[in-house]
C-alpha positions, 0 to 999 in steps of 0.5 A: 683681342678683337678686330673691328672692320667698318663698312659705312660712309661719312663721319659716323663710321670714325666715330664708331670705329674710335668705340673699339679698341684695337681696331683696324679700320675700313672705309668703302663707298658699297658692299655690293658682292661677296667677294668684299666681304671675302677680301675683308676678312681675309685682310682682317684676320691677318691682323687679327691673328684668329681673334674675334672678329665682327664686321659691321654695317651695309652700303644702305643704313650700317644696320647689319654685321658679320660676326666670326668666332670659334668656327662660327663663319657660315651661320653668323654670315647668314644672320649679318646677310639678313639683319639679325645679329645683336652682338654686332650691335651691342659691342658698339654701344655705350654702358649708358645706351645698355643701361637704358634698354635694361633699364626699360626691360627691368625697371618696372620689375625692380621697382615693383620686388622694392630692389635697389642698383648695386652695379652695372658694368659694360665689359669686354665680354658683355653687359651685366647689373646687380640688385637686391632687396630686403630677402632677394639679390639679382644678377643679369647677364648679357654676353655680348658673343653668344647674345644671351641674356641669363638672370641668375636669382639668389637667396641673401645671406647676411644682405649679400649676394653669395655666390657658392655653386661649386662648394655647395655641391663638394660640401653638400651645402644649400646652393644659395643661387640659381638661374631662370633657366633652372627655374623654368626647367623645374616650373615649364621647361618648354618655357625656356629662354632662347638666344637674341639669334634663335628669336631673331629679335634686337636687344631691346626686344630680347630683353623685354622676353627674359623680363617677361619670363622673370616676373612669370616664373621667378616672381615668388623669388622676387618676393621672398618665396625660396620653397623652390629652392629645395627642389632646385638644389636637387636638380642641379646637384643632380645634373652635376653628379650625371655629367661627373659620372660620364 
């Protein structure tokens, strides 16, 4: 359960606040000192009872956010201090508002591998979409706490996406999926993909990384090129048996 607390003037802030539900719902002319912030929270995690919380907005544009979650308060306070939190902003957008800036992130990528829609969900934790062509399924993940965009690439079996990770490896089967972040490891592990916060960037800037990381090292998937899956299968069996062991 989450708790929203809104710090803007005028009608733009009840139309925001009626996006979230429950929502407990503060109007102040300026957030001028810590000690509001301070009051605020408190107030709100009376309410809340230790659940998520985020407090969004500031006295001039409503641009930036407090998130708090699992003990998280002193760095995501710094982050809504400086502007940078995109987990605050993209809880308050609509699925047509994330299915437009995932749409200019992968769209070209979509078009140019032939795949075709399958699904797109805006839920509680986040943001995700499916597609897949003639050899290859996609899914790409956005987690709205963590800001984290991850993009798993699958090998079709019968035309479908299978998902098999964990009986691959009790069974000793060929794991059907992977995720850019494995690939990257097995292709250019400096290369890997960092969170929202880490850049610094919104989501829209986010996303066009990851895109640009999927075409460089996930094209030859993209197109039907699985030879690297051997090499994957490996690696991930591997790291699963080392993390058992400990």
């Amino acid at each position: 359960m989450s708790f929203i607390v809104i710090f803007k003037k005028g009608e733009e802030a009840v139309s925001s606040a009626k996006r979230c539900s429950p929502i407990r719902f503060v109007r102040q002319r300026r957030l001028i000192a810590t000690a509001k912030l301070v009051t605020a929270i408190a107030i709100t995690l009376l309410f809340a009872r230790r659940a998520d919380l985020c407090i969004l907005g500031t006295p001039k544009d409503g641009s930036c956010g407090l998130t708090i979650c699992q003990g998280r308060y002193s760095l995501a306070l710094r982050r809504a201090r400086r502007g940078h939190d995109p987990s605050v902003k993209s809880i308050i957008m609509t699925k047509n508002e994330l299915d437009l800036i995932f749409k200019e992130a992968f769209g070209s990528i979509l078009s140019d591998y032939n795949f075709r829609l399958v699904s797109n969900k805006k839920e509680n934790w986040g943001y995700r979409f499916e597609a897949i062509n003639p050899t290859t399924g996609i899914e790409v993940k956005y987690e709205f706490r963590e800001a984290y965009i991850q993009v798993i690439l699958y090998k079709l079996i019968n035309g479908q996406i299978v998902r098999n990770t964990m009986s691959a490896i009790t069974n000793d089967d060929s794991i059907a999926g992977f995720s850019l972040e494995w690939i990257i490891a097995l292709k250019k592990p400096e290369a890997q993909i960092k969170s929202a916060y880490d850049y610094g960037l919104n989501l829209n800037d986010y996303a066009l990384i990851v895109a640009g990381r999927l075409r460089e090292y996930g094209g030859d998937v993209l197109s039907g090129d699985f030879s690297s899956f051997g090499a994957l299968d490996a690696m991930v069996k591997e790291n699963y048996q080392s993390h058992k062991s400990k």
